[in-house]
N, C-alpha and C positions, 0 to 999 in steps of 0.2 A: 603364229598369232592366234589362230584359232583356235588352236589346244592349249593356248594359255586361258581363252574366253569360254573354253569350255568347263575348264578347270575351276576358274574362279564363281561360275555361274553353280557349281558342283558347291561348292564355299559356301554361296550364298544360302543354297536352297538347304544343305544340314544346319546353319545358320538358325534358320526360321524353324525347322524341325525341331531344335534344342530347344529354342526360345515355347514353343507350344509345348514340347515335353515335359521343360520345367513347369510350364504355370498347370498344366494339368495333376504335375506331381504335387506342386504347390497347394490346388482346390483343393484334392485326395486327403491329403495331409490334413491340412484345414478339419477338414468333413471327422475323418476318424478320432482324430482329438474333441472333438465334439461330443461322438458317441462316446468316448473312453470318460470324459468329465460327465456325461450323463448315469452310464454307468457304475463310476466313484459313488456320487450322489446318493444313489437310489439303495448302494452297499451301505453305507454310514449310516449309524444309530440315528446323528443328528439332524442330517438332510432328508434320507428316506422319505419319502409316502408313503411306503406300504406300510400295513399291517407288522407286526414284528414277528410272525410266523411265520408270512410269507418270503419277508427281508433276510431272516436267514439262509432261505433256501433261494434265493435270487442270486443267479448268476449273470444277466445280460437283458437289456433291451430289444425286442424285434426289429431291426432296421432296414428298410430300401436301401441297396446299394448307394455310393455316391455317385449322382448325375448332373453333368455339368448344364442339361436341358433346364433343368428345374431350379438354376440362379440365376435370376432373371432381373436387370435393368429394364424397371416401369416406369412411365412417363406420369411426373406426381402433380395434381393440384391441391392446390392448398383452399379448404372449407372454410370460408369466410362468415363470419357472424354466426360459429357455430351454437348450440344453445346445448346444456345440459340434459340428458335422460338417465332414466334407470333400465340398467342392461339387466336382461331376465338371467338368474342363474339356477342354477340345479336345485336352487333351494328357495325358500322366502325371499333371503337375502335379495336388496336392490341394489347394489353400489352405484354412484352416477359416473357416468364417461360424457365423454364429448367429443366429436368427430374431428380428428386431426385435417385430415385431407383424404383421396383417396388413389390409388396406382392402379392406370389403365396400361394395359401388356397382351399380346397374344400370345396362347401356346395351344397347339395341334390342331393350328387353325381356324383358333377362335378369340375371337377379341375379349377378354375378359375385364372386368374392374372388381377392384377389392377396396373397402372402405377403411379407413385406419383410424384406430382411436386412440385417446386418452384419459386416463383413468384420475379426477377428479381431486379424489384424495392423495396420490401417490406424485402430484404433480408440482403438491407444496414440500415436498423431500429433496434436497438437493442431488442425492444419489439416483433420480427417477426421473428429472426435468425436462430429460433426454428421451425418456421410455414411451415407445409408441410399441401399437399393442395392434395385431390382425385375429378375431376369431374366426375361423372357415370352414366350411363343409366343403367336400368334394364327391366324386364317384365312387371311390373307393371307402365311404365310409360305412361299415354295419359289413364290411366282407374283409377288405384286404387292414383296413384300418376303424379306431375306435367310432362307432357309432352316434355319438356325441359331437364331432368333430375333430378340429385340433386348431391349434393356436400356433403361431407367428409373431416374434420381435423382430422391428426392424428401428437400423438407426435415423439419423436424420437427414434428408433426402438434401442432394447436394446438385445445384446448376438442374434443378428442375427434374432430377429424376432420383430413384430411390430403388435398394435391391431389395428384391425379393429373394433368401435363399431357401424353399422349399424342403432344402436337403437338412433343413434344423429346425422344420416345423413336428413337434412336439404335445402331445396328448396332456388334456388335460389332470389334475390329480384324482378328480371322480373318475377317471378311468383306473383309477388302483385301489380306490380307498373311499367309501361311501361317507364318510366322515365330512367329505370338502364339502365347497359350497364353489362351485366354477360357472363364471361364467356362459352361456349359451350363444354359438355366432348370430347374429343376426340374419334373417331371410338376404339381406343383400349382398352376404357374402358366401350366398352358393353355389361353389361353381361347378359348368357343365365338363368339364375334364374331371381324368384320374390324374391326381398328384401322386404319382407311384416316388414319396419321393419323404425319408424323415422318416420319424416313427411309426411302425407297426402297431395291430391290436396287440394289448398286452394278455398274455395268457397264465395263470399263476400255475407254481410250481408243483408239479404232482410231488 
């Protein structure tokens, strides 16, 4: 009897092993299909940002490992009677946003909130209805990442909470190509961690 209970307790716990193996293979997967269509992207005449002397000699994005730290279920409120501004961006340009809600989460320790927007003009598109939009600075930015900050899409927060996956937060196109006109995060979304987590500075191709 007992080394039947031993046996099956042996069952159980490779069980749970497999079950965490797979969904770990699962994120990974997730993550590296990510980098590879960002990748694609940046190759392609039609998609690129860069510059077209750069583009040819572009081989790869800088990327943080994928870490499952840095996919984060945040606890969302929703900004009621939020009112229209003009988000500052790298240029004259003012596009208006308006403040979706915002996702309060802790990581290494520290209670952080991130504000979420939506973007005015792109709200009357059907293909966008859905598109909620994070700009954010972190520690790591101006050393390990773009100095500007980086940006975060995230979908639409379900039973009150809403993910954050860090690991496909992404540099703005002023970080490749002085041409753009990006967005600036706002002071409220800077946070006191390093997001070691998504895109690196980009550095062009000697």
């Amino acid at each position: 009897m007992q080394k039947r209970l031993a046996i099956l307790m042996l069952c159980i716990t490779s069980f749970a092993h497999c079950q965490q193996t797979d969904s770990k293979s699962a994120f990974y997967k997730d993550i590296k299909a990510y980098q590879m269509k960002m990748n694609a992207d940046f190759s392609a005449k039609e998609t690129s940002p860069l510059p077209e002397k750069d583009r040819k000699s572009f081989r790869s994005l800088d990327f943080y490992e994928p870490s499952e730290k840095y996919k984060i279920e945040a606890d969302f409120t929703k900004t009621m009677g939020a009112r229209a501004f003009k988000m500052q961006t790298s240029t004259n340009r003012t596009p208006m946003y308006q403040e979706y809600g915002t996702a309060s989460f802790k990581l290494d320790g520290k209670q952080l909130v991130l504000h979420i927007y939506q973007n005015i003009e792109l709200m009357s598109q059907p293909e966008y209805k859905d598109y909620l939009f994070i700009p954010f600075n972190d520690l790591t930015n101006g050393e390990e990442t773009y100095g500007g900050g980086r940006y975060l899409e995230v979908s639409l927060p379900v039973n009150g909470k809403i993910t954050l996956d860090f690991n496909k937060a992404y540099n703005p196109y002023c970080a490749y190509n002085h041409k753009y006109s990006c967005p600036i995060p706002p002071k409220e979304n800077n946070l006191s961690v390093a997001i070691k987590a998504g895109v690196k500075a980009y550095k062009k191709p000697k």
